[in-house]
N, C-alpha and C positions, 0 to 999 in steps of 0.2 A: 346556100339556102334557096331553094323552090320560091319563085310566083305564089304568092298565096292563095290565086284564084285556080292555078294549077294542082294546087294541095290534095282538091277535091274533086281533081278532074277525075278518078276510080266510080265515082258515085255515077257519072253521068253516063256511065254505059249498064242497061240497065240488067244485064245477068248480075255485075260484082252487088248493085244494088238489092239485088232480090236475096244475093245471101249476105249483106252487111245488114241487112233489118233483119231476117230471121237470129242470127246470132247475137245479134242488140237486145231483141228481144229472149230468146234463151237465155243470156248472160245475166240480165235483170232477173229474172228468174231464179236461177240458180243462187243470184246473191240474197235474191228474200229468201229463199228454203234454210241454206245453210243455218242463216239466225232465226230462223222460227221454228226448225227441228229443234236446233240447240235449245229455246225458250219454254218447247214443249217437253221434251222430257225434263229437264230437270227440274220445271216445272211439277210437273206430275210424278215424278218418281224421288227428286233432288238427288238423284246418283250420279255426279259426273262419268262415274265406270261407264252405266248404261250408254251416256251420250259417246265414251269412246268406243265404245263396241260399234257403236252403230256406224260412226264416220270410220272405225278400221274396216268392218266389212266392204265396206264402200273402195276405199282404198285396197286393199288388199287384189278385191276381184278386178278392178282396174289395172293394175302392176300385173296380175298374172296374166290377164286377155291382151297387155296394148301389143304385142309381138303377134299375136292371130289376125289382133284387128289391124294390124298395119300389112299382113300379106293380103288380106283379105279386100283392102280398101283400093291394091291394086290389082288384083285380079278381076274383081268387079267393078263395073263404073261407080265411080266414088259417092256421086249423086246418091245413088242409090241406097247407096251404106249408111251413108249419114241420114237418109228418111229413113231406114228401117232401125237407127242408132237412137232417131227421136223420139220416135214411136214405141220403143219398148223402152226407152228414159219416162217420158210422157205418163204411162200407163201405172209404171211403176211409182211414180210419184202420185197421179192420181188416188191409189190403192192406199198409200202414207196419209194424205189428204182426208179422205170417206174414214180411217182408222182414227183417225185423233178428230175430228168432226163430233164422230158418234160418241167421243169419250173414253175410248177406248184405247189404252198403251200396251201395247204387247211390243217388250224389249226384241224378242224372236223374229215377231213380223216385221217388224221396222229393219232389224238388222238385213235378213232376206232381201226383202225391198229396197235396202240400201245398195246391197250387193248387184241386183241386177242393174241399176242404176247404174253403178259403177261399171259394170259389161258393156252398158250401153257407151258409154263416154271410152273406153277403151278401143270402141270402132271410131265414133265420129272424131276423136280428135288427130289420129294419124289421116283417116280423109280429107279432114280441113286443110290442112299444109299441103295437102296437092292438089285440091282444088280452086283454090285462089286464084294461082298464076291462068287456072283455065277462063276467067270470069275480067278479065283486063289485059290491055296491050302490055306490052315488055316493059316500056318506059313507064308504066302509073304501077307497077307490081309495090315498090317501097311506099308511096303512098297509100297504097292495099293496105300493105301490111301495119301501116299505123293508125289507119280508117280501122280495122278489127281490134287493134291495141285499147284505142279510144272505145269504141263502144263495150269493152271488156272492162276497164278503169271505172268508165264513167257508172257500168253498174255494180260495181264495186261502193263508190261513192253515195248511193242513190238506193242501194239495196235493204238495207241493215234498217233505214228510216223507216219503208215500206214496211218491213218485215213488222217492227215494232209495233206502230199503227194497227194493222190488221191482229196480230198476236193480243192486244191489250182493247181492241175494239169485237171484233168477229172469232176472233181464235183462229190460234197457227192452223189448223188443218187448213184453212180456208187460203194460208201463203202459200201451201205444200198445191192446191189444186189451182190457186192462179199460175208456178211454176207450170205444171200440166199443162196447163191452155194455152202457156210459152211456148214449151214443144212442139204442143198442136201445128201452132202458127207457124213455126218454124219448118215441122215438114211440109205445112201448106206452101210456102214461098219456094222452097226446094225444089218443090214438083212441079211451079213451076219456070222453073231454068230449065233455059234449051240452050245447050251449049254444043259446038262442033260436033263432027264422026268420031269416033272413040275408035284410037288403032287397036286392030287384036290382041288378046293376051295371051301367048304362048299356053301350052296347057304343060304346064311343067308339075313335077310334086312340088306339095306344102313347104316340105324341107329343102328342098333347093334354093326354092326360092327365098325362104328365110334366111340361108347360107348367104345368098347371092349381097343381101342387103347388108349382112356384117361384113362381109371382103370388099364392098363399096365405100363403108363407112372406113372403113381399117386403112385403104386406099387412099382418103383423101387424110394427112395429118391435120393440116389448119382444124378438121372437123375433132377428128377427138382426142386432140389434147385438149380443146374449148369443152367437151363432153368432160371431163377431169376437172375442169375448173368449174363449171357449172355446178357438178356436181359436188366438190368442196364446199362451193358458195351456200348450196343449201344445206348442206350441212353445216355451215358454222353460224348458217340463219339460226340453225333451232336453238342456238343460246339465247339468242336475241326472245322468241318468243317464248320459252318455257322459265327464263331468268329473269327478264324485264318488266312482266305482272309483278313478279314476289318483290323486287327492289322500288319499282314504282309505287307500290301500295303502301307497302313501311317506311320507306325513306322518301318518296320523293312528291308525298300530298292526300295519299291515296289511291283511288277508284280514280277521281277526275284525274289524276297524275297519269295515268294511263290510257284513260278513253283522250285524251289531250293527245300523246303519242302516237297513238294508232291513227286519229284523225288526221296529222301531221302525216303520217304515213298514205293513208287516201287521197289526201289532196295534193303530195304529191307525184303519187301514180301517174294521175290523169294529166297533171302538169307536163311531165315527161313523156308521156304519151301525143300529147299535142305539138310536144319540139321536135318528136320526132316526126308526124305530119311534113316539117318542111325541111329537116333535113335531110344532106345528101353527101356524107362525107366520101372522099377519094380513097380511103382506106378504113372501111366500115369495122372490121374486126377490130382496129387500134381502139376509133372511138367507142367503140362499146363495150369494150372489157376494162379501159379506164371509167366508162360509166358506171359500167357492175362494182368498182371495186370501189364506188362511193358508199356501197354493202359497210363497209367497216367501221364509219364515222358512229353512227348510233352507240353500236359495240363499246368502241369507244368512251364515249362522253357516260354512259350508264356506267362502264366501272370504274371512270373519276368521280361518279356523283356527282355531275353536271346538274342545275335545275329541269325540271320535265316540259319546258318549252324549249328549250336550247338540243335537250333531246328526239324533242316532235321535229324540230327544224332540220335534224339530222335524220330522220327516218326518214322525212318527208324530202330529199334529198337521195336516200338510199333507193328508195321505193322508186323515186323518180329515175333513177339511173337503172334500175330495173327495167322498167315500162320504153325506155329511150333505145333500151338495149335489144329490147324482144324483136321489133321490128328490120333492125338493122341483122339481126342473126334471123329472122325467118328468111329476107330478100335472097343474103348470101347462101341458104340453102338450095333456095327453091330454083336460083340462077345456075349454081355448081351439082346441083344434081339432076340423075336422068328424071325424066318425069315420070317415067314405067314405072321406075323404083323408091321414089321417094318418099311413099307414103311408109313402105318397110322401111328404112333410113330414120325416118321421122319419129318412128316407135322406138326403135332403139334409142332415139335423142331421148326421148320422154323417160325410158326407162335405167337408160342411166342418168341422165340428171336429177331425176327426184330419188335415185335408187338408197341411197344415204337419208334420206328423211327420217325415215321411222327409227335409225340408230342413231340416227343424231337427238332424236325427241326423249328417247329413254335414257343416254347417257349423259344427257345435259346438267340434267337435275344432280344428281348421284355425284357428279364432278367436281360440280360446285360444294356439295356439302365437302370434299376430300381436299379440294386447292382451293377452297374461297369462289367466291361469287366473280369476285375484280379478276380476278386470277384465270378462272375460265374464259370470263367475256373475251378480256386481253387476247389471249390464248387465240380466241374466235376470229376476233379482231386478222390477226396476223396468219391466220388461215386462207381467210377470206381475202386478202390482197393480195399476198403472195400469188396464189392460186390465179387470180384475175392479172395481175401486172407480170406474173411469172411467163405465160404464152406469148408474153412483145419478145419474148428473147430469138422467137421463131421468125427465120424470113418469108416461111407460109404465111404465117397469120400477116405479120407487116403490110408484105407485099399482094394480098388476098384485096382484088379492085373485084366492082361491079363487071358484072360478062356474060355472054349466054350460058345458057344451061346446055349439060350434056346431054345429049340424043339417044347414047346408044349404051349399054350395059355394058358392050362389049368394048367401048374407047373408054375408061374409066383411065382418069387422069395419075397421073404419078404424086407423089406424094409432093413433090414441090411447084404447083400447078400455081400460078399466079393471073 
């Protein structure tokens, strides 16, 4: 365990602080929008479809840009990306904002506007994983990375409240444009960081270099077979969320049976987010894929019909080994990869680990009705741990310590690199 005065020592150099408050502030953001779009359309239309139209465009145009935006974020200074990532997020939300203000739902527009939004987060978030380690010395990089975890939790926590408030006081468009003025703020602190000389970037093709970044990732195992389990992991989440409304509602008290759960799941995010602030284990991949694979407990206790506090205590639990987890797998990226190339590296992470979502969200349901509810979850359950405790059998992963990062494209470590 870390000095706890040490915990925060990231904060006191002040580039990391310039982009820990900007993304504090976007993060909060983004958490009021989510639930105030959600409030307004069906709100105004009561068509869940609509509401998923809108959040799939979103998604969708993000999965198909993050492999551009992650060549892109290293060809160009990252800085840069991520202000011109803000600014057309910003705008774009703005535009959702001024639409539902006026009274005005057009399913069409919203979807559009979802979509560029989703563009826009397709660049900034492969630039954020390689601009970190530029914004802190070596040794505060894992406190970095759990100083971003935290301010991402804590507006997770903090957002949905916001959101309601304002949605039931001034109307949602008015969440959708304070999200906007997050952004704003956001490019504001961006611009200004003054970070180092920026080494040159090769002017290589597009496609090379997006080559370059999978024979990188392919290169390192520890990384993706963790990409594999990641990517199971959310996939056997979406039992969890597309199962766990309908059982909670009928069997286990209701509505409050579930906002109970989910709460349980928020608070403990931020929990584990905070443990991870001081820890510092000597074999960061063990702990944190035995933390992922705290994933399964909820799973569990919902197909015994456990009560929906014992299941909150298990999500909240799950969620917290999630949050404990993020941090310890950003360090060990940002330290084992080159830094030219990490931001490519980084999008492939993204896109295969959430790449199973949307089939896990569609065949969840449909499963259940064929093997039972209990039956699925199970099923889920024993996915999701496998997948996470199945990667200790590797002596990459085991033997995977904290170390510097690679320099050079061209030294790319062999598959047993420790």
């Amino acid at each position: 365990m870390t000095p706890l005065r040490d915990s925060w020592a990231p904060l006191r150099d002040p580039r990391f602080r310039l982009l820990w408050a900007g993304q504090t502030l976007s993060s909060l953001g983004d958490s009021v929008t989510s639930v105030a779009l959600a409030l307004a359309i069906v709100t105004a239309t009561g068509s869940v479809t609509d509401l998923g139209v809108v959040l799939a465009a979103q998604s969708i145009a993000m999965v198909t840009l993050m492999l551009p935006g992650g060549v892109w974020a290293d060809r160009l200074p990252r800085r840069r990306v991520m202000i011109g990532a803000d600014v057309v997020c910003g705008l774009a939300h703005a535009a959702m904002g001024v639409e539902l203000v006026t009274g005005t739902v057009d399913i069409v527009h919203l979807a559009v506007l979802a979509a560029i939004s989703g563009a826009g987060s397709a660049f900034f978030r492969p630039a954020t994983t390689g601009l970190v380690p530029a914004t802190v010395a070596a040794e505060h990089l894992p406190g970095a990375n759990a100083l971003m975890a935290i301010a991402q939790r804590g507006s997770i926590l903090l957002g949905p409240g916001i959101a309601t408030a304002l949605a039931l006081t001034a109307g949602p468009g008015w969440a959708l444009l304070l999200d906007a003025a997050t952004f704003a703020a956001s490019a504001v602190l961006l611009g200004r960081l003054r970070l180092g000389p920026i080494p040159p970037v090769p002017h290589e093709r597009f496609a090379r270099q997006l080559a370059e970044g999978w024979a990188l990732l392919r290169g390192h195992r520890w990384y993706w077979t963790n990409l594999i389990g990641h990517s199971l992991w959310n996939l056997a989440r979406c039992a969890l969320i597309t199962i766990g409304p309908v059982i909670a509602v009928t069997g286990l008290g209701g509505e409050l049976a579930w906002g109970t759960i989910v709460q349980g799941g928020t608070v403990g995010a931020l929990c584990g987010a905070l443990l991870a602030l001081r820890a510092r284990p000597r074999r960061p991949l063990v702990v944190a894929n035995i933390a992922l694979a705290l994933g399964a407990l909820p799973l569990v206790l919902l197909a015994a019909g456990a009560p929906a506090l014992a299941v909150a205590v298990a999500y909240g639990l799950a969620t917290g080994g999630l949050a404990f987890m993020s941090p310890l797998w950003e360090t060990a990226v940002q330290e084992h990869i080159p830094t030219e190339a990490i931001s490519r590296v980084s999008a492939y992470d993204w896109l295969l680990s959430l790449g199973l979502t949307p089939l896990g969200m569609a065949l969840a349901g449909p499963l259940a009705g064929v093997t039972g509810a209990a039956t699925t979850l199970y099923g889920a359950a024993a996915l999701l741990a496998v997948s996470c405790l199945g990667v200790l059998l590797l002596p990459d992963v085991r033997g995977l310590g904290q170390g510097p990062a690679e320099t050079s494209l061209g030294t790319a470590p062999s598959n047993s690199r420790v």
